[in-house]
Each structure stands twice: as C-alpha cells, then as structure tokens.
C-alpha positions as CSV (number, residue, x, y, z in Angstrom):
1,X,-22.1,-26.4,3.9
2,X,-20.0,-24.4,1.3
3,X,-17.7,-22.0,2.0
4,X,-16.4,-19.3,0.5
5,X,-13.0,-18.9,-1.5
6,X,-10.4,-16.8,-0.1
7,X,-11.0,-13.8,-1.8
8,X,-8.3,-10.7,-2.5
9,X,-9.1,-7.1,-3.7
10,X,-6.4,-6.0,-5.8
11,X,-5.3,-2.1,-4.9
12,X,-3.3,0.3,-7.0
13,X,-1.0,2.7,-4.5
14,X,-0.2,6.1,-6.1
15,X,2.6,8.6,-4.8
16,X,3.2,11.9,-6.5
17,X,6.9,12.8,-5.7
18,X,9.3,14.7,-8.2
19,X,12.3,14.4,-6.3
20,X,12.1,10.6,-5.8
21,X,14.6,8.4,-7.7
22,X,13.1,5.3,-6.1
23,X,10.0,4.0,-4.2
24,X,9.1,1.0,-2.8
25,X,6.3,0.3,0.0
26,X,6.2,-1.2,3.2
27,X,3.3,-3.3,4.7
28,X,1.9,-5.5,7.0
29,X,1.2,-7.5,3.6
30,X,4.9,-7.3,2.6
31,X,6.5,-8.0,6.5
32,X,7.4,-4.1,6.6
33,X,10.5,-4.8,3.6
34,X,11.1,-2.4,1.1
35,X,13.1,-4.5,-1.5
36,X,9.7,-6.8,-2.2
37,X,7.3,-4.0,-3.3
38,X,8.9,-1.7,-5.6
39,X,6.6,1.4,-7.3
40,X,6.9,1.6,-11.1
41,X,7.9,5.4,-12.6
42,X,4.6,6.1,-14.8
43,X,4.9,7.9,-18.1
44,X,4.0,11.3,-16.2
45,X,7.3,12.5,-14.2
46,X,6.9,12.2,-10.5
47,X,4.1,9.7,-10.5
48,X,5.0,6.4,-9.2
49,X,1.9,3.3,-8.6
50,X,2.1,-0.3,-8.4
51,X,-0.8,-2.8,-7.4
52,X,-1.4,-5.0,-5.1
53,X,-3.8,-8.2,-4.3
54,X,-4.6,-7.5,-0.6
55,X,-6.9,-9.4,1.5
56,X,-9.9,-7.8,3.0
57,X,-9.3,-6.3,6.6
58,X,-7.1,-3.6,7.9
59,X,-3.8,-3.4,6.4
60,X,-0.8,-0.6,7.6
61,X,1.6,0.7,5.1
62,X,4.2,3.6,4.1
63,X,6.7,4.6,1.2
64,X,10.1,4.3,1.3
65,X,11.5,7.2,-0.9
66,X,15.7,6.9,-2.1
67,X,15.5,4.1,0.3
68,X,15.6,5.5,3.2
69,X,13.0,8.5,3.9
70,X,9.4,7.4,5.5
71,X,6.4,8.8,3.7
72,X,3.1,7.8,4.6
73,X,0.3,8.3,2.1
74,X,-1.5,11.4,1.6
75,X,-4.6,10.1,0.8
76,X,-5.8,7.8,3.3
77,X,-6.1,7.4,7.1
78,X,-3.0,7.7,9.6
79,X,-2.2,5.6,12.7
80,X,0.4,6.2,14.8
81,X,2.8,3.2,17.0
82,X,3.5,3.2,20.5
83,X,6.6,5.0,19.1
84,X,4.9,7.6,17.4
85,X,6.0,6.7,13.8
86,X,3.0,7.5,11.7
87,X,1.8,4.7,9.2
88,X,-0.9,4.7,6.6
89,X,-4.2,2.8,7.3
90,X,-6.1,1.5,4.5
91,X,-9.6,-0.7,4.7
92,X,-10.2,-3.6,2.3
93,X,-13.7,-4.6,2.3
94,X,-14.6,-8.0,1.8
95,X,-16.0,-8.9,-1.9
96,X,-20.0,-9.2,-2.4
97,X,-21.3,-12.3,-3.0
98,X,-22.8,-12.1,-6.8
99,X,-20.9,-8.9,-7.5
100,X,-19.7,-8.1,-10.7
C-alpha cells in the first residue's frame, strides 16, 4: 500500500495598515512567536504580506503590529479563547490527488 507524501499548501497573508512600522504574525504554525514570522513592506505603502507553507487543517493566527498591538485578520473567520481574545481562523484543504 502507498501512501501519500506529506503535503503543505503554501499561503500568502496580507494586512493593509498605514500606521504600522512593523508586522509579524503569530500562529499555531509558528508556536504563537512574533520574532519567527515577520511581514515584508510591499512596494505599495501600508501593505505588508509574507507566505507561508501550512499544512492542511485548521490553523489560528493574528498580527502583531509595532510589536505589541493584536490584530486579527479582516478577511477570514474569527474564533474567540476561553479568555475572549479573538484570533483568526483559516482552513487549509488538503491537496487533490492529480491536481495541477
């Protein structure tokens, strides 16, 4: 019986925030520590991205603007802790056999 190589789904994150100086994001992918994921500034002011090869399943996340303020992402689905601190959800489906 064959089985199947571990596969990963690589994902670009985007945030849109003028005022930022520096972003970084936290993960269950990362063990929640912003000095391992930094965003990249793109050419457009404001704009800041960086991929990431992320395994298919569930995966939590946030932005950590300046270092310090919690942002979680506009764009996708929000879960909340037993503490109430909002985090972003985001679902990575597992690759198609044969897909191109």
């Amino acid at each position: 019986m064959a089985s199947r190589p571990d596969t990963v789904e690589f994902v670009r994150f985007v945030l849109v925030d003028s005022t930022a100086r520096t972003v970084s994001i936290v993960g269950d992918f990362n063990e929640w520590r912003p000095d391992r994921t930094p965003l990249l500034a793109a050419p457009k002011p404001g704009v800041w991205s960086v991929s990431l090869p992320l395994s298919p399943g569930r995966h939590e996340y946030a932005f950590i603007v300046d270092g310090k303020r919690w942002v979680v992402d506009p764009a996708s689905l929000a879960s909340s802790d037993e503490f109430g601190t909002e985090s972003s959800v985001l679902l990575v489906a597992p690759a198609r056999l044969g897909a191109s």
